[in-house]
MIDRENFI-490293 format. One record per atom (N, C-alpha, C, O, CB): atom name; x, y, z. Coordinates in Angstrom, 3 decimals. Glycine has a CB too. Example, Ala and Ser with C-alpha at 12.3 -4.5 7.8 and 13.67 -1.06 7.14 Angstrom:
! MIDRENFI-490293
+------+----------+----------+----------+
: atom :        u :        v :        w :
+------+----------+----------+----------+
:    N :   13.190 :   -5.690 :    7.800 :
:   CA :   12.300 :   -4.500 :    7.800 :
:    C :   13.200 :   -3.300 :    7.800 :
:    O :   14.236 :   -3.319 :    8.465 :
:   CB :   11.308 :   -4.473 :    9.046 :
:    N :   12.850 :   -2.250 :    7.080 :
:   CA :   13.670 :   -1.060 :    7.140 :
:    C :   12.900 :    0.030 :    7.870 :
:    O :   13.409 :    1.138 :    8.039 :
:   CB :   14.084 :   -0.598 :    5.725 :
+------+----------+----------+----------+
//
This chain:
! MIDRENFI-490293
+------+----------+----------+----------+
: atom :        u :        v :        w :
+------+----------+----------+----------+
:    N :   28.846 :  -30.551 :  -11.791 :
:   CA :   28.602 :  -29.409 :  -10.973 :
:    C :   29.527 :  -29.441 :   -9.766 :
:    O :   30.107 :  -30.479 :   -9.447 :
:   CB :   27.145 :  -29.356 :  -10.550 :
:    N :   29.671 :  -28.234 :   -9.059 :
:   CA :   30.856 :  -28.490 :   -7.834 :
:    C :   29.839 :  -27.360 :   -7.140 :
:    O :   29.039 :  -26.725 :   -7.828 :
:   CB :   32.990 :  -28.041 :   -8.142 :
:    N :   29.958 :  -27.196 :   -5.777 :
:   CA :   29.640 :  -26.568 :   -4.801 :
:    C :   30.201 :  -25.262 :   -5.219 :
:    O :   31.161 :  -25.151 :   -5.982 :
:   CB :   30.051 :  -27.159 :   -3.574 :
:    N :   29.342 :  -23.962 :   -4.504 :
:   CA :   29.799 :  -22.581 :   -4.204 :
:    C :   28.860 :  -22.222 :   -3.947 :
:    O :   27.719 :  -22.523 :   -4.294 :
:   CB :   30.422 :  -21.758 :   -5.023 :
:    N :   29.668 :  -20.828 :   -2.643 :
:   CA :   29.242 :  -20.375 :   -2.324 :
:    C :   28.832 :  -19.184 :   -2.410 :
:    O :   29.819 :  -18.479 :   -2.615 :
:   CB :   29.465 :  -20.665 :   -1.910 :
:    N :   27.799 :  -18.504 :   -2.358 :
:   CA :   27.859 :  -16.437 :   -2.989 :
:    C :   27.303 :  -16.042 :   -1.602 :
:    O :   26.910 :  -16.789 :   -0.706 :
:   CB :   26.378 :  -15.632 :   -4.782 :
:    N :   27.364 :  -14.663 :   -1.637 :
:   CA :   26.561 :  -13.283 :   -1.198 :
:    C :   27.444 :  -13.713 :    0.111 :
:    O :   28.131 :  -14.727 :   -0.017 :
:   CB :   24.465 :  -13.105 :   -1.148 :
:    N :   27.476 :  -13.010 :    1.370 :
:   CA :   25.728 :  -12.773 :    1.700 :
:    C :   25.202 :  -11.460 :    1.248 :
:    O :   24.070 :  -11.238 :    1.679 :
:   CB :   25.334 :  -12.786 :    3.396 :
:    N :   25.678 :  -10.580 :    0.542 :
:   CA :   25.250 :   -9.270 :    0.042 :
:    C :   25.166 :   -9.357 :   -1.183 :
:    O :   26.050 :   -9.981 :   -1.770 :
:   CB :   26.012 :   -8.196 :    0.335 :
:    N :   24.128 :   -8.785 :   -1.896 :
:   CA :   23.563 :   -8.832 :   -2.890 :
:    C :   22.660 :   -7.258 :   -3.107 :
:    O :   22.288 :   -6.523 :   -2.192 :
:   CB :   22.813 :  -10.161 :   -2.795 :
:    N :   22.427 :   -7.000 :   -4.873 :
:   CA :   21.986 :   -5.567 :   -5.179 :
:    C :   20.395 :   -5.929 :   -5.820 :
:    O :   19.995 :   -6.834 :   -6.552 :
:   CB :   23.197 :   -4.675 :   -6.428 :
:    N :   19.886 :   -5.055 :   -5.329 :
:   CA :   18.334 :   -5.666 :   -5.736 :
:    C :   18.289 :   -4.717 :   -7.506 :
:    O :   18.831 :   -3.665 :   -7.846 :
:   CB :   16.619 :   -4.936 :   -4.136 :
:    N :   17.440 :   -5.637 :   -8.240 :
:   CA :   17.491 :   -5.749 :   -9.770 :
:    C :   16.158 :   -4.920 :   -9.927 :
:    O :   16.057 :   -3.867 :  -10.556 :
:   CB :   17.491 :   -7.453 :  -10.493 :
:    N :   14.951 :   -5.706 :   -9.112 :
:   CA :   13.897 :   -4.926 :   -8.927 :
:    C :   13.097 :   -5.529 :   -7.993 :
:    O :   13.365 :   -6.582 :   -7.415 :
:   CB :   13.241 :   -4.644 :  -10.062 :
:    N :   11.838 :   -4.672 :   -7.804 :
:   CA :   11.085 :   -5.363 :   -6.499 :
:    C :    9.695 :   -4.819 :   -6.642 :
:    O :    9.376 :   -3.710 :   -7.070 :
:   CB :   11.766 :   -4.929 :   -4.883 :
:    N :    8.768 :   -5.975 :   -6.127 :
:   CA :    7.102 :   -5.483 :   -6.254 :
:    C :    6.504 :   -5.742 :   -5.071 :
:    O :    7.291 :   -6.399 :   -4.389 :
:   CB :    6.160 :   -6.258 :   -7.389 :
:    N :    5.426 :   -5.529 :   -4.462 :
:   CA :    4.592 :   -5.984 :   -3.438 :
:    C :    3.569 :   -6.631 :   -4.088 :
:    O :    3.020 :   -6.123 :   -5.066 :
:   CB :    4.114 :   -4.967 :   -2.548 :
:    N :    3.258 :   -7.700 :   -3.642 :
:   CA :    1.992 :   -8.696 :   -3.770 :
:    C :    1.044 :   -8.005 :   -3.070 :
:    O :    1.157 :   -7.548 :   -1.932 :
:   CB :    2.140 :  -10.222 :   -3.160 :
:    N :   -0.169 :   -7.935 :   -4.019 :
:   CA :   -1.069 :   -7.269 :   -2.941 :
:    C :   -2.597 :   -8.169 :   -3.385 :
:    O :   -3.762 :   -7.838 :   -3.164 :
:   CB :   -1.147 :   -5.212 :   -3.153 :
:    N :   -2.058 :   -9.394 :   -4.076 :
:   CA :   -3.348 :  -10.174 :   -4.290 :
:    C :   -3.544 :  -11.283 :   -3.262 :
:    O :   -3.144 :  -10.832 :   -2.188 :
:   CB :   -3.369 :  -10.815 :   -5.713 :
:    N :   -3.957 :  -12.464 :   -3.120 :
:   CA :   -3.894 :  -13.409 :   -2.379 :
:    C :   -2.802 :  -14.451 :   -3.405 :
:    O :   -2.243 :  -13.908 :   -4.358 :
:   CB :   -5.464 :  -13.891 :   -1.967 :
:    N :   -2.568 :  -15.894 :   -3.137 :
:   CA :   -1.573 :  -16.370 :   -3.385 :
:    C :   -1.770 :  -17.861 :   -2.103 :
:    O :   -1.614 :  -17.894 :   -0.883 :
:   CB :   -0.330 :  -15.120 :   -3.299 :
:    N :   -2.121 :  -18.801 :   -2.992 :
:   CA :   -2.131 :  -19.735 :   -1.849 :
:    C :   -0.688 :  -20.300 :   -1.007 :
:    O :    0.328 :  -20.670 :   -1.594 :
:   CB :   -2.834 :  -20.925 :   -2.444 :
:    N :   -0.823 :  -20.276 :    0.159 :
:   CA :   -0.061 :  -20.632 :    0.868 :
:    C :    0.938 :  -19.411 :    1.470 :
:    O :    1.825 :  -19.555 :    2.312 :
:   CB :    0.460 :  -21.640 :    0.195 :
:    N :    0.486 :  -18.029 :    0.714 :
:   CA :    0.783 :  -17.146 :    1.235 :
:    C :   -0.425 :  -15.977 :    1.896 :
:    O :   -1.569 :  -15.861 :    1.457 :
:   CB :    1.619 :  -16.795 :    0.349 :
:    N :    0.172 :  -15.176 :    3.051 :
:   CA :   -1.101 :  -14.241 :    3.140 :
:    C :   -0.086 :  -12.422 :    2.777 :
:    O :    1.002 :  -12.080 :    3.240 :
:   CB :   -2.081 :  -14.476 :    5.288 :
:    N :   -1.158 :  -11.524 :    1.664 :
:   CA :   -0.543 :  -10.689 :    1.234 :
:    C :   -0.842 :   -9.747 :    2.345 :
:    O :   -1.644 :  -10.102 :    3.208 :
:   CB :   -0.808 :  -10.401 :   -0.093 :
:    N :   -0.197 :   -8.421 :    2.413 :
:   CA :    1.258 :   -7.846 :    1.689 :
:    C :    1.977 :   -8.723 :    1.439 :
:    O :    1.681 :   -9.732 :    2.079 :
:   CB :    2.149 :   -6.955 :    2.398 :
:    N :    3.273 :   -8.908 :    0.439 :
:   CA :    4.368 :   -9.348 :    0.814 :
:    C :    5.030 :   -8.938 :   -0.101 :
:    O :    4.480 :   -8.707 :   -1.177 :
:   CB :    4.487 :  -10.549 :    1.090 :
:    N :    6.480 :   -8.721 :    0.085 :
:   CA :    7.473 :   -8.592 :   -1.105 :
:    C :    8.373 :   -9.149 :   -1.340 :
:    O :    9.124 :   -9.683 :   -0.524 :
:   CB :    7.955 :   -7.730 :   -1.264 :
:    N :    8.488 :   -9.132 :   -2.651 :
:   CA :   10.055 :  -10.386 :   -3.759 :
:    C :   10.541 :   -9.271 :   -4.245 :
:    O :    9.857 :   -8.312 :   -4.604 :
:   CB :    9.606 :  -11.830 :   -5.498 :
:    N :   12.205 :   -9.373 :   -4.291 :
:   CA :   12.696 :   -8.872 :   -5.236 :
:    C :   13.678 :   -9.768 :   -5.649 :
:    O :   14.176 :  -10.664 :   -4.967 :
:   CB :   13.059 :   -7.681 :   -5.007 :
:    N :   14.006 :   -9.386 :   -7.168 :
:   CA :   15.183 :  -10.516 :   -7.808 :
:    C :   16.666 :   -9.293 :   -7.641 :
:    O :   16.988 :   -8.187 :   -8.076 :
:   CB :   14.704 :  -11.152 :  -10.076 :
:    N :   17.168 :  -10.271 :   -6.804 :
:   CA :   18.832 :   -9.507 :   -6.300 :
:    C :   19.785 :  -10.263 :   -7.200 :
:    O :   19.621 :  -11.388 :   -7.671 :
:   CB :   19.441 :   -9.816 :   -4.369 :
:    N :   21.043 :   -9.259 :   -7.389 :
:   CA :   22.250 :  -10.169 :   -7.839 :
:    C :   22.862 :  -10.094 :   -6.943 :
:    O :   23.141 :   -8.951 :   -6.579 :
:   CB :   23.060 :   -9.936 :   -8.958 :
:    N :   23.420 :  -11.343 :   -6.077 :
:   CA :   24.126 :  -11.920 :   -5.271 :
:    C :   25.791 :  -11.648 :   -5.858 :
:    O :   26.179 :  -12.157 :   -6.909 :
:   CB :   23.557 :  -13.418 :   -5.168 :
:    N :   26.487 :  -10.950 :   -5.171 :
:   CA :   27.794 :  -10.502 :   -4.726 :
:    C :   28.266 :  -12.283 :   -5.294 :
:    O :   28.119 :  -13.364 :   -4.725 :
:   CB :   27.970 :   -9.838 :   -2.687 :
:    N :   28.928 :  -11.878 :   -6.793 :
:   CA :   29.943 :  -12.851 :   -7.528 :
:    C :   28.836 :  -14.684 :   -7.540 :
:    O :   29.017 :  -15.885 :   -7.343 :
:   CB :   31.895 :  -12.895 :   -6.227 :
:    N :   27.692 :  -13.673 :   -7.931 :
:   CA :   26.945 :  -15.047 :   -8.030 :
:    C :   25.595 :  -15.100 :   -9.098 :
:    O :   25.690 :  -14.433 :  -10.128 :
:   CB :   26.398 :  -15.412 :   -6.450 :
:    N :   24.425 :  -15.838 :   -8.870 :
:   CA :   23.283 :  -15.543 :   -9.149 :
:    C :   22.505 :  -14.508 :   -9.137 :
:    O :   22.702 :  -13.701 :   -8.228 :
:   CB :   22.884 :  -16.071 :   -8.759 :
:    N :   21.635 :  -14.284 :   -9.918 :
:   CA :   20.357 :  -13.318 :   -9.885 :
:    C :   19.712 :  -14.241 :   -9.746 :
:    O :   19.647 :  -15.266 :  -10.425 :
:   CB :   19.883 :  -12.362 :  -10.992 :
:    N :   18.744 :  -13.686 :   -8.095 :
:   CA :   17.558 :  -14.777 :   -7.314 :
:    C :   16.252 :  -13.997 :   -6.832 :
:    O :   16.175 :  -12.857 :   -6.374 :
:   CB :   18.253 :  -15.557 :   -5.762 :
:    N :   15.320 :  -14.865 :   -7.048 :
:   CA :   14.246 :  -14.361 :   -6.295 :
:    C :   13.696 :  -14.519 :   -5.167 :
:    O :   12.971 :  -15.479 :   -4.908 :
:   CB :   13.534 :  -14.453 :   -6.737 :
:    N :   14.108 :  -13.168 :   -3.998 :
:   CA :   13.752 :  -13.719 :   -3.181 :
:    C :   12.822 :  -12.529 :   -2.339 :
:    O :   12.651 :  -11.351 :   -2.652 :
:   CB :   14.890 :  -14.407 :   -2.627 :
:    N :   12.184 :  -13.440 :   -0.921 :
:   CA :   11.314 :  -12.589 :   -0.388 :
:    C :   12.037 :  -11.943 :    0.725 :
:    O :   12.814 :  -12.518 :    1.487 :
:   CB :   10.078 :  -13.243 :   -0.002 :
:    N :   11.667 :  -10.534 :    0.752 :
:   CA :   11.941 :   -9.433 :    1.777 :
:    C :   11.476 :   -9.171 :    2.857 :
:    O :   10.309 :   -8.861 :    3.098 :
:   CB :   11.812 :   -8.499 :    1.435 :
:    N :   12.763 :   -9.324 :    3.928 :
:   CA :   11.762 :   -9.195 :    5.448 :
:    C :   12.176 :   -7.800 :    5.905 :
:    O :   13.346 :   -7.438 :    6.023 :
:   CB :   12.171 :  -10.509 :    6.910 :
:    N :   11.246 :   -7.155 :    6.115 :
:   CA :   10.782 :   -5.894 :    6.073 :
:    C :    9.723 :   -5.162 :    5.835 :
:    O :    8.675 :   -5.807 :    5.784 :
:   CB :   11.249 :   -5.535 :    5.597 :
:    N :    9.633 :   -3.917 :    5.655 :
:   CA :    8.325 :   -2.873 :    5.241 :
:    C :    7.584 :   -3.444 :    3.853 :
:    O :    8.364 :   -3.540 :    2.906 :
:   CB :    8.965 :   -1.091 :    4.870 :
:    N :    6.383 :   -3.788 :    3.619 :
:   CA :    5.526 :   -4.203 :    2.424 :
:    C :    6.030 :   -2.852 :    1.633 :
:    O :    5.172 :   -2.015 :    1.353 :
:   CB :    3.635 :   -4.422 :    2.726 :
:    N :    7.441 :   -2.610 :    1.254 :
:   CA :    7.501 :   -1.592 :    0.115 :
:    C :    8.289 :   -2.243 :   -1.008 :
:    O :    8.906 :   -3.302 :   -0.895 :
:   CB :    8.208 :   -0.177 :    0.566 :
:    N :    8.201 :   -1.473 :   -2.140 :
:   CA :    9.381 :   -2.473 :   -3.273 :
:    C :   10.502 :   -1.771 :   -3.012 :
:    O :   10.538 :   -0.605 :   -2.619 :
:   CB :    9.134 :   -2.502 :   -5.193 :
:    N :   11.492 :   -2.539 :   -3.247 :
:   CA :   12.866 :   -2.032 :   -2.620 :
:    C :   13.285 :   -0.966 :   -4.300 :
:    O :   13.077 :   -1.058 :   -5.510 :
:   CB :   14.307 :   -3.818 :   -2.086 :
:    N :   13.883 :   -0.138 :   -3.445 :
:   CA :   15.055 :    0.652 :   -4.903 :
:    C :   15.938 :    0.109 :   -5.623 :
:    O :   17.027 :   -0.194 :   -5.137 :
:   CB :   16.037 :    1.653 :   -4.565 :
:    N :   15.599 :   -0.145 :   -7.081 :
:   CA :   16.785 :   -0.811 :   -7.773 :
:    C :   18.307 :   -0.290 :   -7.357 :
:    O :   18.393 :    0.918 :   -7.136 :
:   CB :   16.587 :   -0.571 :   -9.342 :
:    N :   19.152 :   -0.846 :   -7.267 :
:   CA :   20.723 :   -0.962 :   -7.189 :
:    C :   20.433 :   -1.002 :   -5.328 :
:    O :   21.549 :   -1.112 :   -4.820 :
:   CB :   21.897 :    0.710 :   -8.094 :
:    N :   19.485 :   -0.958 :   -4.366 :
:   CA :   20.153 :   -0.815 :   -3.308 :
:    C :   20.797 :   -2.311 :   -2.775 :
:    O :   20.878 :   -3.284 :   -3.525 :
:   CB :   19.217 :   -0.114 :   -2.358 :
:    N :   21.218 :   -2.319 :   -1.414 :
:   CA :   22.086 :   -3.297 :   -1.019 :
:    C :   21.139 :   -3.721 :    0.423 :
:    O :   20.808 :   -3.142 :    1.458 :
:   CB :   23.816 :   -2.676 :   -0.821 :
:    N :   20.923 :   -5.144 :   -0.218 :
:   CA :   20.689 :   -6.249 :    0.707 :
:    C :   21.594 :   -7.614 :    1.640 :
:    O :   22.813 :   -7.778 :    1.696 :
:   CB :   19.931 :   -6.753 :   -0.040 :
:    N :   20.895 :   -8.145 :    2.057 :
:   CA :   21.908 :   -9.224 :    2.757 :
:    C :   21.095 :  -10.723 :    2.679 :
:    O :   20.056 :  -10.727 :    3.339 :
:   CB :   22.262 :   -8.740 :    4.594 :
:    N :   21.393 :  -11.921 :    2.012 :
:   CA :   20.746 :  -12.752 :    2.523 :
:    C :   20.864 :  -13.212 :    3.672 :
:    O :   21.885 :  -13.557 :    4.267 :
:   CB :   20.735 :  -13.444 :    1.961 :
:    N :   19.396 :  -13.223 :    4.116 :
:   CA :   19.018 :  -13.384 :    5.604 :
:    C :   18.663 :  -14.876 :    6.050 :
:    O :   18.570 :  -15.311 :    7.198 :
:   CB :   17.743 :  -12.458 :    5.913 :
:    N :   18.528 :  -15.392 :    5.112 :
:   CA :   18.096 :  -17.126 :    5.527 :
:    C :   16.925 :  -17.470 :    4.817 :
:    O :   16.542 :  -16.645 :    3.987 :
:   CB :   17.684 :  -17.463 :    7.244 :
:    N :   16.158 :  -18.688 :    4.987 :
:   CA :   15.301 :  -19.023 :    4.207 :
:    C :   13.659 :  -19.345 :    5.188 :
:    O :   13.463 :  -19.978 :    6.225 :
:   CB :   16.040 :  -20.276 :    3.395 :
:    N :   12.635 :  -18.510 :    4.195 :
:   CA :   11.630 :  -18.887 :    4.203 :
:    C :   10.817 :  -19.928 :    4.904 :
:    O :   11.273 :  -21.071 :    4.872 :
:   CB :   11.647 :  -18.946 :    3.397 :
:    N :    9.458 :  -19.684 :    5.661 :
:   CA :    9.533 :  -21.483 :    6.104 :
:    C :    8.663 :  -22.255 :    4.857 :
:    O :    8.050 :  -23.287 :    5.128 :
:   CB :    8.539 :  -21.917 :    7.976 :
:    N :    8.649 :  -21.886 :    3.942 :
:   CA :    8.167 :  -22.325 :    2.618 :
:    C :    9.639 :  -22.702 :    2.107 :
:    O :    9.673 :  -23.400 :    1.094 :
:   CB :    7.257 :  -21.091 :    1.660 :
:    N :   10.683 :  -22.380 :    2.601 :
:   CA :   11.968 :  -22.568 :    1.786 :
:    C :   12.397 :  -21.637 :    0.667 :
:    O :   13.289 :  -22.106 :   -0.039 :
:   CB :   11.902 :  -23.813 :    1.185 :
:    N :   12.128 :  -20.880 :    0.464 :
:   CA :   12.552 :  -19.476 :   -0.363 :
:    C :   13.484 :  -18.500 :    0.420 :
:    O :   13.278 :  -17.980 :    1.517 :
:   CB :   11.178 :  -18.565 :   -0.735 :
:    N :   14.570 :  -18.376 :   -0.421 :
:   CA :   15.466 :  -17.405 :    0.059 :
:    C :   15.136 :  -16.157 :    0.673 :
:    O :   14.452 :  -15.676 :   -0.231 :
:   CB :   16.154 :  -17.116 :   -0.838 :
:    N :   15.146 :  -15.253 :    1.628 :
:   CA :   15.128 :  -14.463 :    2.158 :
:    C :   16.095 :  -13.247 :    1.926 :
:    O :   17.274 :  -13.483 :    1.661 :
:   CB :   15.078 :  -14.968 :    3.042 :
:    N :   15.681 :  -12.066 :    2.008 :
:   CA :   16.578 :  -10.873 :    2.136 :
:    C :   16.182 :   -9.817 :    2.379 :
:    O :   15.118 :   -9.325 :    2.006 :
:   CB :   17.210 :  -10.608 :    1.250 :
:    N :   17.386 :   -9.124 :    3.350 :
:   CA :   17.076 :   -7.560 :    4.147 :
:    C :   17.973 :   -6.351 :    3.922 :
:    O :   19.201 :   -6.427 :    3.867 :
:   CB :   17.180 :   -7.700 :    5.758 :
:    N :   17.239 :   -5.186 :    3.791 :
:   CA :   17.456 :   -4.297 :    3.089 :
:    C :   19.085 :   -3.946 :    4.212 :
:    O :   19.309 :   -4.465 :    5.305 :
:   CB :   15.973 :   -3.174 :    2.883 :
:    N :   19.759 :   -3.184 :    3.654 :
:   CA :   20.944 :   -3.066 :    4.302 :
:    C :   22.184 :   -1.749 :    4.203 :
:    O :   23.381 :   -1.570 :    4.426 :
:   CB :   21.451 :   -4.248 :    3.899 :
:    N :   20.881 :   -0.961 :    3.673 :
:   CA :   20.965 :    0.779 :    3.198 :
:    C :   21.259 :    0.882 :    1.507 :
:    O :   21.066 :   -0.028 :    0.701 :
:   CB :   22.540 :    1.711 :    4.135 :
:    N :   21.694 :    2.026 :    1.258 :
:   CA :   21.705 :    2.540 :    0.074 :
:    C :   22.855 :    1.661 :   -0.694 :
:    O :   23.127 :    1.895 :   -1.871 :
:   CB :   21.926 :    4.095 :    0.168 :
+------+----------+----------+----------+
//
């Protein structure tokens, strides 16, 4: 394996809101799985409005979780 790096922009694939409980989390919350700009398709959680994001729009990874899960914010159409 060798190092690389992707994104920080990435296109969301799809997206849901949690609206059950989930230990170690408290709901609302939302994931969507993005493809990262010349990289992975990841799942990650959205900081923003408890809405599901629009497939194809454009996000940014924003940093990580304090659970450690990737983060990402919406970043218009």
């Amino acid at each position: 394996m060798t190092s690389a790096t992707f994104g920080p922009g990435a296109t969301v694939f799809s997206s849901t809101v949690l609206r059950i409980p989930v230990p170690g989390r408290t709901p609302p919350f939302t994931l969507a799985y993005v493809d990262v700009d010349d990289g992975p398709r990841i799942l990650a959680h959205v900081d923003g409005p408890d809405e599901p994001l629009v497939p194809g729009s454009r996000v940014a990874l924003a940093g990580w979780s304090e659970h450690g899960d990737p983060v990402v914010q919406g970043t218009g159409p």
